[in-house]
C-alpha positions as semicolon CSV with decimal commas, in nm:
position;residue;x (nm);y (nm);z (nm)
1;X;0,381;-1,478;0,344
2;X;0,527;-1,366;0,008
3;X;0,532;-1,097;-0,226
4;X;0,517;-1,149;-0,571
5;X;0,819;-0,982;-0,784
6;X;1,029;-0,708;-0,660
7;X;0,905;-0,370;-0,567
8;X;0,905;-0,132;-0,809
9;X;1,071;0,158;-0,569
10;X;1,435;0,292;-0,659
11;X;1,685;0,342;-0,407
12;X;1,723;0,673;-0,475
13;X;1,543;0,894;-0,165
14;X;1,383;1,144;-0,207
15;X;1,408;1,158;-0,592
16;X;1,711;1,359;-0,734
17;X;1,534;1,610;-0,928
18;X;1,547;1,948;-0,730
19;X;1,202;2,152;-0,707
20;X;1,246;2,514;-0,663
21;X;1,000;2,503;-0,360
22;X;0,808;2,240;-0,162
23;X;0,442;2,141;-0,163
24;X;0,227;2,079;0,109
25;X;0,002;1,779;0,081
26;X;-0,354;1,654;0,230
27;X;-0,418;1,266;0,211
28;X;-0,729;1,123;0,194
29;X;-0,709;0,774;0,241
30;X;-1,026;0,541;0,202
31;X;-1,119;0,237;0,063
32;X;-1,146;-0,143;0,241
33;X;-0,830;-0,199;0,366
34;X;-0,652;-0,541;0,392
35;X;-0,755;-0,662;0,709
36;X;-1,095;-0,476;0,759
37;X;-1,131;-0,137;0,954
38;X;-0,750;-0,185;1,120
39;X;-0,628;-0,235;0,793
40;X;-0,706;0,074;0,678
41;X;-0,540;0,251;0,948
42;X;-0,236;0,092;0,880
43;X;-0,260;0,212;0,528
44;X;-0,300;0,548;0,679
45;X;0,013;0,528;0,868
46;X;0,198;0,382;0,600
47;X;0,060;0,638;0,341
48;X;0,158;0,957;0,588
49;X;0,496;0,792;0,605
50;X;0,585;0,721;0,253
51;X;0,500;1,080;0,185
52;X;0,686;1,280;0,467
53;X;0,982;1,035;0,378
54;X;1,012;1,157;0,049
55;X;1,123;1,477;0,149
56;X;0,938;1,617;-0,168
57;X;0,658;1,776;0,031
58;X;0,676;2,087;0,306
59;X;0,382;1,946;0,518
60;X;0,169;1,617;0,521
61;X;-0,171;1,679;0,678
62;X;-0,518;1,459;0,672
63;X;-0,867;1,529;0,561
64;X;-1,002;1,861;0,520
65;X;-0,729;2,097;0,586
66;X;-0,571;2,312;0,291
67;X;-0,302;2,248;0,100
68;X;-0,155;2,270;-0,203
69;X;-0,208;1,950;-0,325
70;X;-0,471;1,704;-0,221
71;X;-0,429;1,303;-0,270
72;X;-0,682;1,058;-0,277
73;X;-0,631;0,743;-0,194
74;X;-0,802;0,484;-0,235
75;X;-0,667;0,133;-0,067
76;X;-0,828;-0,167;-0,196
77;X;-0,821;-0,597;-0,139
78;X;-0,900;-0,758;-0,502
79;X;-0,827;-1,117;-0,296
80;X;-0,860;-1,461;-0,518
81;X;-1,210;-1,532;-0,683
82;X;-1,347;-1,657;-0,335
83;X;-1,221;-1,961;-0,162
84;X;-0,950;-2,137;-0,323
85;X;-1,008;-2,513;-0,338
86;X;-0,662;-2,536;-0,151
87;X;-0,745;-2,314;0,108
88;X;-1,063;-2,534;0,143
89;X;-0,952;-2,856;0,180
90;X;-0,701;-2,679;0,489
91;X;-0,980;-2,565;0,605
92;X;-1,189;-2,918;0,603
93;X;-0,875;-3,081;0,770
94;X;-0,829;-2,813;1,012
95;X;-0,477;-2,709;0,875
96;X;-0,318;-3,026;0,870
97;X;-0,316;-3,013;0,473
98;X;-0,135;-2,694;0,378
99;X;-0,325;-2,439;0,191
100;X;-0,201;-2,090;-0,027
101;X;-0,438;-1,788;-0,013
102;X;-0,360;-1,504;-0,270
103;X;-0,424;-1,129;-0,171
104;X;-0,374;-0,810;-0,458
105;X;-0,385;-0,538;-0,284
106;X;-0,487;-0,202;-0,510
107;X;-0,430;0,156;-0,456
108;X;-0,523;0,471;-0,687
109;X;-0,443;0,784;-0,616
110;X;-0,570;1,066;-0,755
111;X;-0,403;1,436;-0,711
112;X;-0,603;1,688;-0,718
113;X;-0,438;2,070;-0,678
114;X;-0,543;2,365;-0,512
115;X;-0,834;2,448;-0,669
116;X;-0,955;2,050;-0,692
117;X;-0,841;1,998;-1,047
118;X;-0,759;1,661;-1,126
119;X;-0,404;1,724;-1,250
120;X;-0,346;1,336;-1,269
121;X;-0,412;0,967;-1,136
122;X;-0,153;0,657;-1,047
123;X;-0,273;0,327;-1,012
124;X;-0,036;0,038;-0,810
125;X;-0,071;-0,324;-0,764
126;X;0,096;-0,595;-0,555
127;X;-0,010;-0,953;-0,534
128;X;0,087;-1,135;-0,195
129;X;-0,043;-1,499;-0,127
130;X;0,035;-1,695;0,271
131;X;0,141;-2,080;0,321
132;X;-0,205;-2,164;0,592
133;X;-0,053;-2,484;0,796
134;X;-0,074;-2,628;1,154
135;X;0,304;-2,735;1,145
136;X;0,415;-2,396;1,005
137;X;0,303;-2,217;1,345
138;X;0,633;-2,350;1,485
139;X;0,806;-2,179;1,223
140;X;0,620;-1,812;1,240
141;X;0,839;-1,686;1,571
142;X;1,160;-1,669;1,294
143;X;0,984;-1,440;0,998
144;X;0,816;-1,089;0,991
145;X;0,389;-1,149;1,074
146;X;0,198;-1,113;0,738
147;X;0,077;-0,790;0,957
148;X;0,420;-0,710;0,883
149;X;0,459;-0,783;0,505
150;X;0,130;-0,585;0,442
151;X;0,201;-0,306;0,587
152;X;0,559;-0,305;0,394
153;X;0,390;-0,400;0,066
154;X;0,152;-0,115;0,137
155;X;0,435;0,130;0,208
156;X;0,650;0,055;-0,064
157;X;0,347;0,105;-0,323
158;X;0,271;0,452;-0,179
159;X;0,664;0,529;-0,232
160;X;0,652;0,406;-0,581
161;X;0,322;0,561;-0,658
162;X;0,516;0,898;-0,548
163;X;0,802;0,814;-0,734
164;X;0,559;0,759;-1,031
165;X;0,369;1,122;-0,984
166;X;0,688;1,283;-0,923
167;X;0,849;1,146;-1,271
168;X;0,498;1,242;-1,433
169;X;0,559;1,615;-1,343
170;X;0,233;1,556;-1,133
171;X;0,372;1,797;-0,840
């Protein structure tokens, strides 16, 4: 599996500007996620992580519970106009002919403050496309599961979708 371009997250963590006091934040995360119901669990996950390793915020909580900022994310799969033809003609040889799938995964996130005023919205987006081939399955014990590369492509667009509110002034 590979990610298209480099991710858009600085080294720098958490951001250098100081803020004279920290922010609690509730996430809301919803959406289809990238594998189904389990992928959007892992987005969860990845999203609570992102945000408590920023070190911007005093508390990251879920749904429902107060705070003084409220995020609302929603994770979505804008996958390739249906099936490509290469993925077909894998398919039709049953993987013997190599195919590529492409995969954007989508995320907005909308901030929302203590009294649910939209104080500002980020969009990301990350294409991501997998080799499909009997032959490679010999090959997939030496490199990270696409499991794995989602869930880091998912993580490193929350970051930079932080980064991105942060810069804005947003919190």
């Amino acid at each position: 599996m590979v990610r298209d371009g480099a991710s858009s997250v600085s080294g720098q963590q958490p951001p250098q500007s100081v803020q004279p006091a920290k922010k609690s934040v509730a996430l809301h995360v919803a959406g289809i996620g990238p594998q189904g119901k389990e992928g959007l669990g892992d987005s969860r996950e990845q999203a609570v992580k992102a945000y408590l390793d920023s070190g911007l915020f005093s508390s990251v909580i879920m749904d429902g519970a107060p705070a003084d900022l409220h995020a609302d994310i929603a994770v979505l799969e804008a996958g390739s106009d249906g099936f490509s033809w290469s993925a077909a003609v894998s398919a039709i040889t049953f993987t013997m002919i190599p195919g590529y799938v492409a995969q954007d995964l989508a995320t907005r996130t909308s901030y929302r403050d203590r009294q649910s005023k939209e104080v500002g919205t980020i969009e990301k987006r990350e294409g991501m496309g997998f080799w499909i081939q009997f032959f490679l399955l010999f090959a997939m014990p030496f490199v990270d599961s696409p499991t794995a590369k989602l869930s880091a492509a998912q993580y490193d667009m929350h970051r930079a979708t932080i980064e991105d509110a942060h810069r804005k002034g947003l919190f």
